[in-house]
C-alpha angles and dihedrals in degrees: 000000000000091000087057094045090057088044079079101057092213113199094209139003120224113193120182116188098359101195088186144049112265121227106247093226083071093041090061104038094089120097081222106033126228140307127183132184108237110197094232149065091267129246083030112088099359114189136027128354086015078161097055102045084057087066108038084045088053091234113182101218127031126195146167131250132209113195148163123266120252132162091258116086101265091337106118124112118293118250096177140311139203134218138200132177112270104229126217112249089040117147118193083257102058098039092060099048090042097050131338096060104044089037090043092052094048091047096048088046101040129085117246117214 
């Protein structure tokens, strides 16, 4: 499988939501290495259900990271993350449609300066 995946020659990854850990021969193929969304404010709730750790430790604010790969779990270096106010009455759910998943997908997709 991994001699397939370099067949492509990709030039980035880019990895929303990565539930396992990546080989880092895939995280490096990539002329341009690898990027993933992590749904929190990194370094804070690294790992999985960082969503739902926002809620269940009453955070205030909630946000997204983009970040670039590195063999550690969400530890790479920052390229740039987004933050929104956690309300009140916020579920997992909500706080993902609302704003994790449409401001996830526009930072994965737009061009930085």
């Amino acid at each position: 499988m991994l001699k397939l995946y370099l067949s492509y020659k990709a030039e980035l990854n880019v990895l929303p939501f990565c539930t396992q850990f990546i080989p880092m021969e895939v995280i490096e193929a990539p002329k341009h290495k690898s990027i993933i969304y992590h749904p929190s404010l990194l370094p804070k709730h690294r790992g999985a259900s960082a969503i739902n750790w926002t809620i269940i430790e009453g955070d205030k604010e909630a946000g997204l990271s983009i970040f670039w790969a590195d063999d550690g779990l969400d530890t790479g270096p920052i390229l740039l993350q987004k933050s929104c106010k956690v309300e009140e009455n916020d579920t997992l759910n909500s706080l993902y449609t609302r704003f994790l998943y449409p401001a996830g997908v526009e930072a994965m997709v737009s061009r930085q300066s």
